[in-house]
N, C-alpha and C positions, 0 to 999 in steps of 0.2 A: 357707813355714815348713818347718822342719825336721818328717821321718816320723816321728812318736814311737811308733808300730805295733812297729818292730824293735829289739832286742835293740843294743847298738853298745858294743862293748871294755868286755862285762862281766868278763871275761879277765881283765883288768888294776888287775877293781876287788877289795880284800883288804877285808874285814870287822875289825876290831880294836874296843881296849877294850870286850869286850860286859858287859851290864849296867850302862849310864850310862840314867842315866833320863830319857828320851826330850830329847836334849840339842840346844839350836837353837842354841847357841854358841860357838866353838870360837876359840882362840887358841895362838897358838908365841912362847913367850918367846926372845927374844936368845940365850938359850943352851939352845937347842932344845928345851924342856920344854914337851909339850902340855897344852892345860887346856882342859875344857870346863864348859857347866854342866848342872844338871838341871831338872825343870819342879817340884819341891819345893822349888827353894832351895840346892839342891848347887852346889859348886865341886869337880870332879873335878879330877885330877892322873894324866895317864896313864904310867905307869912298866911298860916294857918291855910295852907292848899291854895293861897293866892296868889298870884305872880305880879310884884312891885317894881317897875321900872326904878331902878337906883342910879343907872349911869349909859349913856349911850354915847357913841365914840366913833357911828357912822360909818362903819367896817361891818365884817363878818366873824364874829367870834365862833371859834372852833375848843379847843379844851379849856377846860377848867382846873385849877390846883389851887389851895391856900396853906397858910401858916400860922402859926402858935399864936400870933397876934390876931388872927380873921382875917385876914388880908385876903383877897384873893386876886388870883392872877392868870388874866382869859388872855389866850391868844385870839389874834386877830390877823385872820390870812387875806382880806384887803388891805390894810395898810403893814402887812410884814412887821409886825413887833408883837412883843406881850406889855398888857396893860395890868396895872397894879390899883385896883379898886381898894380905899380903907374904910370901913364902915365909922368908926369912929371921928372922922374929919367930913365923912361921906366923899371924897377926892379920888378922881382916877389921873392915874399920871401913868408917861411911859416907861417904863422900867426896865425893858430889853429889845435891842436890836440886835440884827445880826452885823459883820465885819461891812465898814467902809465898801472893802473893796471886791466883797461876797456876798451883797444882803440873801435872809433869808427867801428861799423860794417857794414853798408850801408850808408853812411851818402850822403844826398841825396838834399836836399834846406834850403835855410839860408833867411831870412826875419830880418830887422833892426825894432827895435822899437822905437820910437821918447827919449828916453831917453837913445837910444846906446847899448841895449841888443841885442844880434845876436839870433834869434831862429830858431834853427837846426834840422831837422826832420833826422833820421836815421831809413832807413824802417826795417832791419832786413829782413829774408829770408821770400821769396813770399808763401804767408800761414798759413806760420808757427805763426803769430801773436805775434811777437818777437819785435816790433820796440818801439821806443820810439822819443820823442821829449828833446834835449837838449837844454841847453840857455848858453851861456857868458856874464856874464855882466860887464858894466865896471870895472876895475883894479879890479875883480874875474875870476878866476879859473873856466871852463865850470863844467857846474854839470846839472846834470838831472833836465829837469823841469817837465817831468809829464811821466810815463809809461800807462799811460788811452788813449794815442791815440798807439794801439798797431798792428795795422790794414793796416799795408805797409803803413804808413804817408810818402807823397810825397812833392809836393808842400804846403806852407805856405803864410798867410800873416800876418799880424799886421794890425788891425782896426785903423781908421781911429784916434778913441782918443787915440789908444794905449791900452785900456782895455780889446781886444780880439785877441786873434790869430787864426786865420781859417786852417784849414786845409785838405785838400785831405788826404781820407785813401782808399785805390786803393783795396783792396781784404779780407775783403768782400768789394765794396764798399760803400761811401758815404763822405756828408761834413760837417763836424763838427765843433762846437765852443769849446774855452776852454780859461773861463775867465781869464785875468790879473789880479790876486790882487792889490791891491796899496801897499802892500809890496814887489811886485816882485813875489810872487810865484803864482801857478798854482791852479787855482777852478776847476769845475767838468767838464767834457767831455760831451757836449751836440750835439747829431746828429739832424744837420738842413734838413738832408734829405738823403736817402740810394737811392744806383743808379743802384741796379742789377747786370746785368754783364756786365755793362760798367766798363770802366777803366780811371777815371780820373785823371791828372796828374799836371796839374797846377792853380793857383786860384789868382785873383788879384781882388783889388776893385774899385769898379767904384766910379764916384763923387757924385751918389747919393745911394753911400752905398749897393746897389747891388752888387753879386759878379760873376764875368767873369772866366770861368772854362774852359780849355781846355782839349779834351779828347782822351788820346793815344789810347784808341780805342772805340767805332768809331773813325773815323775822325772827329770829331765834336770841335765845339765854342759855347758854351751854358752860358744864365746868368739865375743866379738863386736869388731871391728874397719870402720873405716872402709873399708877396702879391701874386706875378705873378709866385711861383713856378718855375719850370725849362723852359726857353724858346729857342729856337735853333737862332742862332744868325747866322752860316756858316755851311757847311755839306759837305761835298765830297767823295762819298761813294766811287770814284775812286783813292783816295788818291794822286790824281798831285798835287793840291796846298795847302791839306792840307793833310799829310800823318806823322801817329803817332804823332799829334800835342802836344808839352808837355808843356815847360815854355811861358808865353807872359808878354809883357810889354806894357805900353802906351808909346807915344812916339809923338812929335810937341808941337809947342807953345801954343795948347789949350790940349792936349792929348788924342787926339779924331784919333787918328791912333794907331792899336793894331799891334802889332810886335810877329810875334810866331815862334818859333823853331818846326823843324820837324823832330825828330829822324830818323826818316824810308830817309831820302833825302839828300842831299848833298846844301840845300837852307833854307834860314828865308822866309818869307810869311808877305805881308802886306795889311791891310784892314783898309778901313772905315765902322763901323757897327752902326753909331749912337751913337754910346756912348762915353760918356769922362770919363778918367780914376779921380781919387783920386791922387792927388801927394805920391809918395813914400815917406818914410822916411829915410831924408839923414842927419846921424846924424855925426857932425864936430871931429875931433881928440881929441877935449878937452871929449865929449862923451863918443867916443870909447875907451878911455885909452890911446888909441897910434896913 
């Protein structure tokens, strides 16, 4: 495992929008507008390093995700749904629950898939190995897509053809694949790698396929690939500029600046570490059903 003892290209990590209330979700819209959210309910708006109160909704926002229009869309694990903030109307409305007669229980990070499916991780209770992963796809009704990642699933993403969904499972932990069929449903749950008792919380992919993992505890910024295993990318064992680091984003015109929320702070955090991110997937209204 990676020394988390030493200090590693704290250098390069910048502090920005301070005053976000201790924010675990963070997104970059299509045309480069950062948003995170807060543990009240907030949906920030960060404009030139500053954080804009846009919409508050009285909950606790946990992840971030948007689409081709800017839309974005923060979960909120006090009132169990995701909300769909438009900048253009400035309106948050609700836009997904879970079933009648299953609401969601922890619902936790939402990942678009180039063809408009929203995939939902709901961790379930810490241990108890209770969580599952949900999907929405378009003009369908959210349904289970898989109970094999059961493991406090956190953070998600959607590979890069859309044929896998990666996932953070935070206790026990580690990080896992779990194929997209070409019908939509869900293949087997394959672990890329177990992480001890680290505490991983967020995962994005890079542009050559590598995946960028942020860790609420350590403090850590690690990329893990097939080849190169897990490598430490940022460290700060004193947690200033990276304290309980959860969701990141890429962010610039090459997307080679990583954007991270830091639960434990009241700040986003930004770095150059070398890497350029994979474009997200920002799928247009005709997609998403609405």
């Amino acid at each position: 495992m990676i020394d988390i003892t030493k200090k590693l290209n704290l250098d390069k990590v910048e502090v920005i929008a301070g005053g976000v209330d201790h924010s675990e979700g963070v997104t970059v819209t299509p045309d480069q507008t950062i948003y995170c959210g807060g543990e009240a309910g907030q949906i920030y708006r960060i404009d030139n390093d500053v954080p804009v109160e846009v919409a508050n909704v009285k909950g606790f926002m946990l992840g971030l995700a948007s689409d081709a229009e800017n839309r974005v869309y923060a979960i909120d694990n006090a009132n169990k749904c995701v909300w769909r903030y438009d900048p253009k109307s400035n309106s948050t409305e609700k836009w997904l629950e879970g079933p009648i007669d299953n609401p969601l229980n922890v619902p936790n990070h939402g990942s678009f898939g180039p063809d408009g499916s929203y995939y939902l991780s709901d961790s379930g209770d810490w241990a108890k190995n209770d969580g599952k992963i949900w999907v929405k796809r378009p003009g369908k009704s959210i349904e289970i897509f898989t109970t094999e990642s059961k493991n406090f699933p956190n953070g998600n993403a959607v590979s890069r053809d859309g044929t896998k969904l990666y996932v953070v499972e935070s206790e026990p932990s580690a990080i896992c694949e779990i194929e997209i069929n070409s019908d939509g449903t869900a293949g087997q749950r394959k672990v890329l790698i177990e992480l001890g008792l680290y505490v991983p919380d967020g995962i994005r992919v890079a542009a050559d396929g590598s995946l960028i993992i942020s860790f609420y505890a350590p403090n850590l910024i690690a990329r893990w690939s097939p080849a190169g295993g897990l490598e430490a990318l940022a460290n700060d064992p004193q947690a200033v500029f990276l304290a309980a680091p959860t969701n990141l984003e890429f962010f610039g015109e090459n997307l080679d600046v990583m954007i991270f929320a830091s639960l434990a702070r009241w700040q986003l955090s930004r770095a150059k570490l070398g890497i350029k991110g994979a474009k997200p997937h920002y799928p247009d209204k005709v997609a998403i059903g609405n």
